[in-house]
C-alpha positions in Angstrom: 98.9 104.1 103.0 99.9 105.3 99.6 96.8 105.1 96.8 99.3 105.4 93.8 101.9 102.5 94.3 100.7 100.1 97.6 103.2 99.6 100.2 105.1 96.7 101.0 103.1 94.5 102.9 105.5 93.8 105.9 105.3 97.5 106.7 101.3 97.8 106.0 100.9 95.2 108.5 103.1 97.5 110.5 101.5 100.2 110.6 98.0 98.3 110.5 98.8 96.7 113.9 100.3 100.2 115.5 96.7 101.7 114.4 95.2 98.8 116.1 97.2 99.3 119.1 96.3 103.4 119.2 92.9 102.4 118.9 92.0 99.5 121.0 94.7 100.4 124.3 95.4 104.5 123.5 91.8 105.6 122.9 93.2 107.2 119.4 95.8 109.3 121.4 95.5 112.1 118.7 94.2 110.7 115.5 90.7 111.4 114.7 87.9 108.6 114.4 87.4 109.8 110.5 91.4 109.2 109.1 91.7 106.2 111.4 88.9 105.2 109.0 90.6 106.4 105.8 93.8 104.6 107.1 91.4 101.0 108.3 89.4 101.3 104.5 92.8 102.0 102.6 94.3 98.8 104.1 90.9 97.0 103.6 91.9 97.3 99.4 95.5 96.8 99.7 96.9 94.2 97.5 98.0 91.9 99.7 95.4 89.7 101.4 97.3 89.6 105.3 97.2 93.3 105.1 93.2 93.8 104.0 92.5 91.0 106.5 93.7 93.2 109.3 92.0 96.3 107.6 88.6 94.5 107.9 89.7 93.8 111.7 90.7 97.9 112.2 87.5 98.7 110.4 85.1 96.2 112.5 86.9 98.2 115.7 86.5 101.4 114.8 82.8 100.9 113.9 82.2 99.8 117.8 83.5 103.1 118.5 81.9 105.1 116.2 79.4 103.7 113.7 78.1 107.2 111.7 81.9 107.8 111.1 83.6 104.8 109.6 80.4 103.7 108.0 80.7 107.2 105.8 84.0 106.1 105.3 83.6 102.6 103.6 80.6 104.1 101.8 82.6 106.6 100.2 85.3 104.5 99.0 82.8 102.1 97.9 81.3 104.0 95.3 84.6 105.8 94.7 84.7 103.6 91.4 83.4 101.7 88.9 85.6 99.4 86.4 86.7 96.4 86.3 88.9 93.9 88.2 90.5 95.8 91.4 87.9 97.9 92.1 85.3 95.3 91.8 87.3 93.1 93.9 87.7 96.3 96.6 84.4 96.9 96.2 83.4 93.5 97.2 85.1 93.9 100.2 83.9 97.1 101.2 80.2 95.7 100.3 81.0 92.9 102.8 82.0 95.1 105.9 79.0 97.5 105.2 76.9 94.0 105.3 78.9 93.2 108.4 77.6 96.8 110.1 74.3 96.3 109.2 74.2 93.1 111.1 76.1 94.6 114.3 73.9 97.7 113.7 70.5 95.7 113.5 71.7 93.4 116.6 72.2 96.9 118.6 68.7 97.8 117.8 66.4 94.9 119.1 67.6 93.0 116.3 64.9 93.6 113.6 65.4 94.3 110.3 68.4 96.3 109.8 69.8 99.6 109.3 67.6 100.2 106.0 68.8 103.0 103.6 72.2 104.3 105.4 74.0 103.1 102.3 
């Protein structure tokens, strides 16, 4: 997806779901865990609210598969920026999926405590 000006959301969704598709029924068929990432946490602070909805759902995906990976990912964009409204809004998001993996993470441990200082 394009950082500078977004794409339209019909054709994010697009794309979003033909990710979705390589991931879940063509076991990446040629894209590697870490830009499927990129791609899942782009779409995760796209403007429209359909299109970061399915980026939260690529994201939660690809963390089953690979947890070290896509967790680097969101962390990366996540502290990518500090300002005002956007990026606190995208960082709000990308706060709530690493929430979400410490949750799956701590569940895949015995469920205790969590997955402490990863962030």
């Amino acid at each position: 997806m394009n950082k500078e000006k977004p794409e339209p959301p019909k054709q994010a969704l697009t794309r979003c779901e033909l990710m979705l598709h390589l991931v879940k029924n063509l076991d990446l068929a040629g894209v590697s865990t870490g830009k499927a990432a990129e791609f899942a946490v782009s779409a995760v602070t796209h403007t429209a609210a359909p299109v970061r909805k399915f980026g939260e759902k690529l994201t939660l995906c690809l963390h089953s598969r690979d947890p070290a990976r896509v967790r680097r990912a969101v962390t990366t964009a996540a502290e990518g920026g500090g300002g005002e409204g956007a990026t606190r809004n995208r960082n709000v998001a990308l706060r709530k999926l690493l929430e979400e993996f410490d949750r799956r993470d701590a569940k895949m441990n015995g469920g205790g405590g969590g997955s402490g200082g990863e962030r």
